[in-house]
SENUBA-412519 format. One record per residue (C-alpha): residue number from 1; z, x, y. Coordinates in steps of 0.25 Angstrom, whole numbers, plus 5000, padded with zeros to 4 digits. Last residue first. Layout:
REM residues N
+-----+------+------+------+
| num |    w |    u |    v |
+-----+------+------+------+
| NUM |    Z |    X |    Y |
...
+-----+------+------+------+
END
This chain:
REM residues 391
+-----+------+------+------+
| num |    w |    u |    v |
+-----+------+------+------+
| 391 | 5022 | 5042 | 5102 |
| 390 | 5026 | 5037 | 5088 |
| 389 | 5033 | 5026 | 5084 |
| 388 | 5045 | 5027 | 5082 |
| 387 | 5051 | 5011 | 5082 |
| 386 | 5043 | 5001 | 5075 |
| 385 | 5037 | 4990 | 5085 |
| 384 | 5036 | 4976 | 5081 |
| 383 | 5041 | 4974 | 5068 |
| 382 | 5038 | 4981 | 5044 |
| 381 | 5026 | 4980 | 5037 |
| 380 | 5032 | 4974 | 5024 |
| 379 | 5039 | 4987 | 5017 |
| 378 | 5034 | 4989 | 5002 |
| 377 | 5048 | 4993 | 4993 |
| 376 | 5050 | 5007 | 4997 |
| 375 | 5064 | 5006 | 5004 |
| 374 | 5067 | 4995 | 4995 |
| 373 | 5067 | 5006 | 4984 |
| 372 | 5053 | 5006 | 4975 |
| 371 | 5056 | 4996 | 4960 |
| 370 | 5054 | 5000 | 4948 |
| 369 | 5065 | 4992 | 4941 |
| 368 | 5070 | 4981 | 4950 |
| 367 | 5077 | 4987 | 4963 |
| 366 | 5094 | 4989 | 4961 |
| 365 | 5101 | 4978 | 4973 |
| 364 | 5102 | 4979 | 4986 |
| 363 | 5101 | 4989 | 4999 |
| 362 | 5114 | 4999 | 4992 |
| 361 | 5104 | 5002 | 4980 |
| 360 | 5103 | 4999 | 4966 |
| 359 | 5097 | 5009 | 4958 |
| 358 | 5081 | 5008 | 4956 |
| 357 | 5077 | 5008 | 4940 |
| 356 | 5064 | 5014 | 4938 |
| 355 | 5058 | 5007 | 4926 |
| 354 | 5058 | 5013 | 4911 |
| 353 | 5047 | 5019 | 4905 |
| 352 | 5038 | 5022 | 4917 |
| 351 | 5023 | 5019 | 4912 |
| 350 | 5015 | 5030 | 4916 |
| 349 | 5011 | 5029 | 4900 |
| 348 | 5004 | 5043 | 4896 |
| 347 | 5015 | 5044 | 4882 |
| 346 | 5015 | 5056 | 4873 |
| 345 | 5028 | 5049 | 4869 |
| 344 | 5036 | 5063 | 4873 |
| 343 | 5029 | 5067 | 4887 |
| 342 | 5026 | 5052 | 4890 |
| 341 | 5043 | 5050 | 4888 |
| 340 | 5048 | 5062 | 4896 |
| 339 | 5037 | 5057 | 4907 |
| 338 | 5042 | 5043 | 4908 |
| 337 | 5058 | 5050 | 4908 |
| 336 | 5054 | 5058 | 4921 |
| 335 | 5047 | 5045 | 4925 |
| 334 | 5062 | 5038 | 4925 |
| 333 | 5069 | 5048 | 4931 |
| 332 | 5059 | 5052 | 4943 |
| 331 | 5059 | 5037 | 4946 |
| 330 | 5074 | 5036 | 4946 |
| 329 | 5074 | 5047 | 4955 |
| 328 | 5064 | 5041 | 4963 |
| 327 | 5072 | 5028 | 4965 |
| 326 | 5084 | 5036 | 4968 |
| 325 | 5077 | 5044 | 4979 |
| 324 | 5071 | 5029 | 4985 |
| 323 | 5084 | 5023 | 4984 |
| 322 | 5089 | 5036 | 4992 |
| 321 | 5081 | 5037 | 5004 |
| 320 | 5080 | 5023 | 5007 |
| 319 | 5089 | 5023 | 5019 |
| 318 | 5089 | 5012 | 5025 |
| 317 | 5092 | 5007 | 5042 |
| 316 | 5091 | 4993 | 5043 |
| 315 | 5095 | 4989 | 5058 |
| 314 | 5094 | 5000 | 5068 |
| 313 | 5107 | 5008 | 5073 |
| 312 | 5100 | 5020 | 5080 |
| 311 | 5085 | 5019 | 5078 |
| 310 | 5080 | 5024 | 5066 |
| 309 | 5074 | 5038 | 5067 |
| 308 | 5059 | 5041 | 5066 |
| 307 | 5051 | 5054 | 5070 |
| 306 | 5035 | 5055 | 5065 |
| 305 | 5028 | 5056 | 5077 |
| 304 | 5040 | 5067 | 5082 |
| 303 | 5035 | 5076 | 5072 |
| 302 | 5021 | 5077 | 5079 |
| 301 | 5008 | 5073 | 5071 |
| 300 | 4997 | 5082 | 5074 |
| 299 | 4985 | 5075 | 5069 |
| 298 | 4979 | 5077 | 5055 |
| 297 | 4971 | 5065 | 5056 |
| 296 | 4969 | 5056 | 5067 |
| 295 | 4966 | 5041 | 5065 |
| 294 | 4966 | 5032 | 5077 |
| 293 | 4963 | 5020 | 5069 |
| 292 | 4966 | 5016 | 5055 |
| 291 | 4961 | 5004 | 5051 |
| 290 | 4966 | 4993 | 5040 |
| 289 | 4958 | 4979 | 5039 |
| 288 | 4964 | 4968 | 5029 |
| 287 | 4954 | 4956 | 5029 |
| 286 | 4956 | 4943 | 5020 |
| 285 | 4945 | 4935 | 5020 |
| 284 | 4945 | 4919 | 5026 |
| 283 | 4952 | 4909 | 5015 |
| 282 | 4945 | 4895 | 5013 |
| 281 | 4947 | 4893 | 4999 |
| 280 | 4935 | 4893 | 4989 |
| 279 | 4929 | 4880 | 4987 |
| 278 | 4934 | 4871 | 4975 |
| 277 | 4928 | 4869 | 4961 |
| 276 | 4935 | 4854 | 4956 |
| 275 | 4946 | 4855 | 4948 |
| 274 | 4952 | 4866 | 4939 |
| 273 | 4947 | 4878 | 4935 |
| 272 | 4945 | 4883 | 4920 |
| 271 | 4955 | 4892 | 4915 |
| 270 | 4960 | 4884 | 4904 |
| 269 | 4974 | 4881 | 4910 |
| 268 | 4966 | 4877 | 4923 |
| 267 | 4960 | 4885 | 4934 |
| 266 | 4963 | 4883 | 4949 |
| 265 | 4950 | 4882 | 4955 |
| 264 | 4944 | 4892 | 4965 |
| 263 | 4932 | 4895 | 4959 |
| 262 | 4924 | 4906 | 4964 |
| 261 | 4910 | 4903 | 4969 |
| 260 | 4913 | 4903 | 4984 |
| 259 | 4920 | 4915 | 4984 |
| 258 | 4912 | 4925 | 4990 |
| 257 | 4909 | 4915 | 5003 |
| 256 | 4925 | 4917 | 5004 |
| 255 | 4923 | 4932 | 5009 |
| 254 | 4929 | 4942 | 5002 |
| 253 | 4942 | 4948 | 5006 |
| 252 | 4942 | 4961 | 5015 |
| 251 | 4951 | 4973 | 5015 |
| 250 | 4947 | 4985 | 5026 |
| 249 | 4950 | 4998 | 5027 |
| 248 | 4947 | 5008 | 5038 |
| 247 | 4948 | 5021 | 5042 |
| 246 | 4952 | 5025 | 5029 |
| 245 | 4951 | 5041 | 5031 |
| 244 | 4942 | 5049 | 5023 |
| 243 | 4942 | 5059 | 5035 |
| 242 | 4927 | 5061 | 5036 |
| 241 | 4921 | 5051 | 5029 |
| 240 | 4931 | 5041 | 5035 |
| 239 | 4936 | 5030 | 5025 |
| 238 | 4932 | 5014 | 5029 |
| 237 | 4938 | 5007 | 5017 |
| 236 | 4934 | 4992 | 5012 |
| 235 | 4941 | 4984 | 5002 |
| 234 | 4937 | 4971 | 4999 |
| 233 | 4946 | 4962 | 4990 |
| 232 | 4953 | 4956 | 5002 |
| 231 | 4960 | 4944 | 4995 |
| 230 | 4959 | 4932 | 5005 |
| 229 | 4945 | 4931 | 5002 |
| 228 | 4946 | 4927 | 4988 |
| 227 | 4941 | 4938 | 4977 |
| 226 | 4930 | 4935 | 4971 |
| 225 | 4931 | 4929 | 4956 |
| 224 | 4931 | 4940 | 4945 |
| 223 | 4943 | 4947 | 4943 |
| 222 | 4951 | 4933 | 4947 |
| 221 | 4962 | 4935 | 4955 |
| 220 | 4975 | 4939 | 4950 |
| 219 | 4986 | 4931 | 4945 |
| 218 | 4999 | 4935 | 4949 |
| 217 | 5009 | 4940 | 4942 |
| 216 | 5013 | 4952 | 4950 |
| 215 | 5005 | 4950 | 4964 |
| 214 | 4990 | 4950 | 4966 |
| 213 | 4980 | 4958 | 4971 |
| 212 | 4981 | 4968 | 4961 |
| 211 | 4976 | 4959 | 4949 |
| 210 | 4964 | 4960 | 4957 |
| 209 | 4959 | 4974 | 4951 |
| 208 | 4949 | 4984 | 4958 |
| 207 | 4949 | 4978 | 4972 |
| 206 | 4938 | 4978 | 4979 |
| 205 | 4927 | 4989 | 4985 |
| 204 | 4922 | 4995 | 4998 |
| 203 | 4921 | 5010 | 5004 |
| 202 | 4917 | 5013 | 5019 |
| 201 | 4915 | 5027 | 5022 |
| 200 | 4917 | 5032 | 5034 |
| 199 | 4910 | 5041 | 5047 |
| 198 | 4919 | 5038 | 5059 |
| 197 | 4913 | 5031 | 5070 |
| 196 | 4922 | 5021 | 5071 |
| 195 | 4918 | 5018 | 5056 |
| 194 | 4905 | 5022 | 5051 |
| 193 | 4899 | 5020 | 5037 |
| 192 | 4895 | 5025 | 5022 |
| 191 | 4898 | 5015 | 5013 |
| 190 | 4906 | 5015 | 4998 |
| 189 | 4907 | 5003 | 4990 |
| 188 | 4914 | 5003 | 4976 |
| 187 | 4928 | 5003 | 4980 |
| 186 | 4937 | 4997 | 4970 |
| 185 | 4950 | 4993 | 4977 |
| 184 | 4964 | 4995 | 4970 |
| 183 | 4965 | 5011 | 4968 |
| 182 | 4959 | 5015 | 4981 |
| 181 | 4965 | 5006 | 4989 |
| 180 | 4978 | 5011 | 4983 |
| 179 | 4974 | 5026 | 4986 |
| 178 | 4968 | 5022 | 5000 |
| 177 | 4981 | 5018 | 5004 |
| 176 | 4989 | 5030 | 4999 |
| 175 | 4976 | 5039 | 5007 |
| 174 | 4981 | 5031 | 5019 |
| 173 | 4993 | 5042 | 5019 |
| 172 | 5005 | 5043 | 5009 |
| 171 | 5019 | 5047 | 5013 |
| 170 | 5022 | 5032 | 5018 |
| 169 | 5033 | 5030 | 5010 |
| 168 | 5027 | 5019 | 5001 |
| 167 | 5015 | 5030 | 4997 |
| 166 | 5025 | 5041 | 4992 |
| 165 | 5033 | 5031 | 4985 |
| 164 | 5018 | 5028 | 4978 |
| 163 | 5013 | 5040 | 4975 |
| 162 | 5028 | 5045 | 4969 |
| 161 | 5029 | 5032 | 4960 |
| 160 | 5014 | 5034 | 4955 |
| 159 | 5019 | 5046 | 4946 |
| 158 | 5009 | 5058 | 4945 |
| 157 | 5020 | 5068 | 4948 |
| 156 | 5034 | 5060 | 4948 |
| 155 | 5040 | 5069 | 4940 |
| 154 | 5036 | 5082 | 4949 |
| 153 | 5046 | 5075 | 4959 |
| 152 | 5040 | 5074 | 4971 |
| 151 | 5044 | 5062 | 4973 |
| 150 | 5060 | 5065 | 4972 |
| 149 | 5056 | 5076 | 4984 |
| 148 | 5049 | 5067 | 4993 |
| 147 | 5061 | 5058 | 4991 |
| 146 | 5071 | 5069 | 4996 |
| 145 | 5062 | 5073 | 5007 |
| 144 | 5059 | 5059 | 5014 |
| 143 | 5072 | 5054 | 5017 |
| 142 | 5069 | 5039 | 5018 |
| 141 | 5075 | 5028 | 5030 |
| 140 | 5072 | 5015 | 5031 |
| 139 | 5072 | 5007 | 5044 |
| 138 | 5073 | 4991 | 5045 |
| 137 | 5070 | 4981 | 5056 |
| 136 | 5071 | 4967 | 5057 |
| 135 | 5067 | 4958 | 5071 |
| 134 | 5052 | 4954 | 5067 |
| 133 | 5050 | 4965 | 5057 |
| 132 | 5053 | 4980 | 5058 |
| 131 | 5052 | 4991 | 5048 |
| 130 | 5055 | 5004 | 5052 |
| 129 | 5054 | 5015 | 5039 |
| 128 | 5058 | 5031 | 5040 |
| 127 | 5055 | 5042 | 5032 |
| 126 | 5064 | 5055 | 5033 |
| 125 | 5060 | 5066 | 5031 |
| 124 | 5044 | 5069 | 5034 |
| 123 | 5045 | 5063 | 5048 |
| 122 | 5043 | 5049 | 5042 |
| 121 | 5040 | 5036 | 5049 |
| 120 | 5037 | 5023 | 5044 |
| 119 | 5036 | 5010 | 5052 |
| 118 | 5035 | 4996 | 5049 |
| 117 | 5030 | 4983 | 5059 |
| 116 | 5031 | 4969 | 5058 |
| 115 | 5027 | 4958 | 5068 |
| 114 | 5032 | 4945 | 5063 |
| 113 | 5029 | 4932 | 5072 |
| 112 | 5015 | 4931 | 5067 |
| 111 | 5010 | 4941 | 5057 |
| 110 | 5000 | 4946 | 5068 |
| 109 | 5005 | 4960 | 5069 |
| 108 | 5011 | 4971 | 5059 |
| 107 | 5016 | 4986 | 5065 |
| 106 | 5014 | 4998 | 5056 |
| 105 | 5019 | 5011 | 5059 |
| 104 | 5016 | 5023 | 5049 |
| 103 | 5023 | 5036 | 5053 |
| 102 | 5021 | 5048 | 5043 |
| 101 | 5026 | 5062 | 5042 |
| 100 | 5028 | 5066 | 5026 |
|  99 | 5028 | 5083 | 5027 |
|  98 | 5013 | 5080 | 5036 |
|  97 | 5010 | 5069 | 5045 |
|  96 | 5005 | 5054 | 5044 |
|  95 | 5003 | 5042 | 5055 |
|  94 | 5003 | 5029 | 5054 |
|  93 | 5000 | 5019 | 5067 |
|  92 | 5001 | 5007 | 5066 |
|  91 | 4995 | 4991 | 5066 |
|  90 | 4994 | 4978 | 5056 |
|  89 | 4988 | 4968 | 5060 |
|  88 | 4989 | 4953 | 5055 |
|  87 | 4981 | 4941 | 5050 |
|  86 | 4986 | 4930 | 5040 |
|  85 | 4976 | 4918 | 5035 |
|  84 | 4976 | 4925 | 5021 |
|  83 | 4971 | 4938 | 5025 |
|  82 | 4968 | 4945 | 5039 |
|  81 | 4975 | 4961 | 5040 |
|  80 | 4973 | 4969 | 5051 |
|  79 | 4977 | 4984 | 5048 |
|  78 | 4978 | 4995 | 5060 |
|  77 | 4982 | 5009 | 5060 |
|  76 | 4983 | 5018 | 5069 |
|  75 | 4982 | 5034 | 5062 |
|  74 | 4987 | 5046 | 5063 |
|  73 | 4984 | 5058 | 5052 |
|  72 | 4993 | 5070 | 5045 |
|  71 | 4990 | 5080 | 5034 |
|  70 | 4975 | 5072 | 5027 |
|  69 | 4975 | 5077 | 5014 |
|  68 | 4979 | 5066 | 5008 |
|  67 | 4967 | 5057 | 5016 |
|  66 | 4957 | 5066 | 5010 |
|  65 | 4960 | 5062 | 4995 |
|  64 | 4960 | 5048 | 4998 |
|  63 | 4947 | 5049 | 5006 |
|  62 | 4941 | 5056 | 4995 |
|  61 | 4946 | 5044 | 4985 |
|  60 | 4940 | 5033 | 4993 |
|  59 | 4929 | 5041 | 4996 |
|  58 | 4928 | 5041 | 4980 |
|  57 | 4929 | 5028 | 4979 |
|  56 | 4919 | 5023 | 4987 |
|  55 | 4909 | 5032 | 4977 |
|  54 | 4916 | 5024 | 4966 |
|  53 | 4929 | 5029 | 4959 |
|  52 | 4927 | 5028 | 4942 |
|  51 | 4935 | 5016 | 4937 |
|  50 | 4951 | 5015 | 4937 |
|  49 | 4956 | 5004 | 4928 |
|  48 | 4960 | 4991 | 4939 |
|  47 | 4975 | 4992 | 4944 |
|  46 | 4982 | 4980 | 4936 |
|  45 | 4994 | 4981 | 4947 |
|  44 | 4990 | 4992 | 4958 |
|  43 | 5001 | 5002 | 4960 |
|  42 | 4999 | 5013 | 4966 |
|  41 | 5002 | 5027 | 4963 |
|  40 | 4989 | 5032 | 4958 |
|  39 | 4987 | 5019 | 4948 |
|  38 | 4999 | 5010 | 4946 |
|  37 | 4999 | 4997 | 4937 |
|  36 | 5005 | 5003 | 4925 |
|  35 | 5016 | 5011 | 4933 |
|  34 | 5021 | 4995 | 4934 |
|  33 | 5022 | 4991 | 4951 |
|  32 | 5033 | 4995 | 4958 |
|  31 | 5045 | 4985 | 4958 |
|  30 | 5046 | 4976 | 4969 |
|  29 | 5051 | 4963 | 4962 |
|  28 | 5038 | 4957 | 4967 |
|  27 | 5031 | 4966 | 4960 |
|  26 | 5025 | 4979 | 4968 |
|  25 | 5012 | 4986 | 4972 |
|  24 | 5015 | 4997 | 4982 |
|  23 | 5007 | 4994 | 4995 |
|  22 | 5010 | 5001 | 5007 |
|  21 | 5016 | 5015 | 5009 |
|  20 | 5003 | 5021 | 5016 |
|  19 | 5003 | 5009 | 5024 |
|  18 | 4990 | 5004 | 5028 |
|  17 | 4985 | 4997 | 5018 |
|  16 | 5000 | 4990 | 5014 |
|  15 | 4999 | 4978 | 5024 |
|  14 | 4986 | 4971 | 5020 |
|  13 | 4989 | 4979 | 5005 |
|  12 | 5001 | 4972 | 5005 |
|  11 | 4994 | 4959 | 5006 |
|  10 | 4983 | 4963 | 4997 |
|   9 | 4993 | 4964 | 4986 |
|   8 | 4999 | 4953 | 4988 |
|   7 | 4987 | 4944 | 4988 |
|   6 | 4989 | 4933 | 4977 |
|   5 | 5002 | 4929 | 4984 |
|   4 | 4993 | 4923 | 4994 |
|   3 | 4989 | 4913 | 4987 |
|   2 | 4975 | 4908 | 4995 |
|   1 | 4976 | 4894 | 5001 |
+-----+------+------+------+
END
């Protein structure tokens, strides 16, 4: 049987594709990841050096650079996700506006008896987050103007902490995901095609470093043996000519007739295998399909679609606001004092000089060094039917 525990990374990324606040790299402690392993805002632990872009990157990076401009867009959404003997769907409908209007609701079936669903909502001032699974519910709370005014903080200019709180709270678009595809996959295969009769273009490639799809401490797979089929190490994007929308993407794992002359043994203290060569396992391809259907961009999106209130006496209520406005301020602090120390050492290091301590808080005790509020810690796909949704 496969070790799941070698595919973190890709589970996330089964459920993080679609959400515009999805898959921040983190330890098990649930620190951010080292400044050293972040590119752009991402964290990608041992990131592979950047090469020139191919002609499938470019597209890649035109799409990205028209999807920002894009003012408002509604989209359903659907993601069906086959690895490791586990099948499920994922369906929604995510809608975007100007002055930091979104609504994203995502609803999880075929995990057996544990339906899940999530839903945010921001009307530009106050954001809102409903999660439900099975019986349990929770909502969180977040005053938008006083955090949008800590990030933009001319201190934080050019500092991956202000991409990447941005993107866990939902304000980036699909161009967020494309950005960590972009930086993580290779694409070196660029096609010119049709897709429900919309001209595309269909762009190809694998992942840049393996050491990525593992966990902290793990070993990664081998950098020259194929991939096994449960890891789905080919990346396809269907992105509109026109729109350069992702209409599609698509994560596939090899074929197990590719592995047939990879040796499966375990390997001695000499690094020489062990035993008797046996056959790969028998382990169907991982498939993780994202669509977007019903796409309309620039609509007229009414104030109403994006209007949220928690409903009289429900379970869980937080308020986030303010461990997230002390976290910035601690974050401000400290890279105020990283800059002071490159202005007088002469120094280029991104490297922070000292961690970012998070005060103890009334919901438990003080986070380890560097790490996000609970209320921006990754969020599981949170149950049956979200209140508010839209008309």
């Amino acid at each position: 049987m496969p070790n799941i525990r070698l595919v973190p990374l890709i589970a996330l990324l089964a459920l993080g594709l679609l959400l515009p606040f999805g898959a921040l790299a983190q330890n098990p402690g649930g620190t951010v990841a080292k400044p050293a392993g972040v590119q752009g805002g991402i964290p990608v632990p041992g990131l592979a050096k950047e090469e020139p872009a191919t002609p499938a990157e470019e597209v890649l990076d035109k799409s990205i650079a028209r999807l920002k401009k894009i003012v408002s867009f509604s989209a359903d959404i659907a993601q069906t996700v086959d690895m490791l003997n586990q099948k499920f769907e994922i369906k929604g409908n995510y809608l975007k506006a100007s002055n930091y209007r979104i609504y994203l609701k995502l609803a999880v079936s075929g995990l057996g008896d544990t339906p899940a669903t999530t839903l945010q909502v921001c009307d530009g001032t106050t954001l809102w987050e409903f999660r439900q699974v099975l019986d349990t519910q929770s909502y969180t709370k977040m005053t938008i103007p006083a955090i949008l005014k800590k990030l933009n903080d001319p201190v934080l200019e050019g500092s991956p902490l202000r991409e990447m709180i941005a993107t866990r709270i939902g304000f980036a678009g699909p161009e967020a995901m494309l950005v960590g595809l972009r930086k993580t996959v290779r694409f070196d295969q660029k096609a010119d095609d049709t897709f429900e009769g919309k001209k595309v273009w269909i762009i190809r490639g694998q992942w840049k470093d393996r050491s990525g799809l593992v966990g902290p401490g793990q070993q990664p797979p081998s950098a020259t043996a194929p991939l096994p089929p449960y890891i789905p190490s080919n990346v396809y994007v269907w992105i509109g000519q026109d729109d350069g929308w992702p209409l599609k993407i698509e994560m596939v794992g090899n074929a197990p007739s590719m592995l047939g002359n990879q040796d499966f043994r375990r390997l001695g203290p000499d690094g020489r295998p062990i035993g008797p060569k046996i056959p790969p396992p028998k382990v169907d391809p991982s498939r993780i399909v994202l669509a977007y259907k019903n796409l309309k961009l620039n609509p007229d999106l009414k104030p109403e679609t994006f209007a949220f209130q928690a409903p009289a006496g429900a379970p869980n209520v937080q308020d986030g606001t303010d461990d997230l406005l002390t976290f910035l301020d601690r974050a401000i602090q400290e890279e105020t004092m990283r800059k002071k120390a490159e202005a007088a050492k002469g120094d280029s290091s991104s490297v922070l000089p000292n961690p970012i301590d998070v005060p103890k808080t009334d919901s438990g005790p003080s986070a380890p060094a560097n790490a996000l509020p609970p209320t921006l810690a990754p969020a599981p796909v949170a149950g049956p039917a979200a209140p508010g949704s839209p008309k």
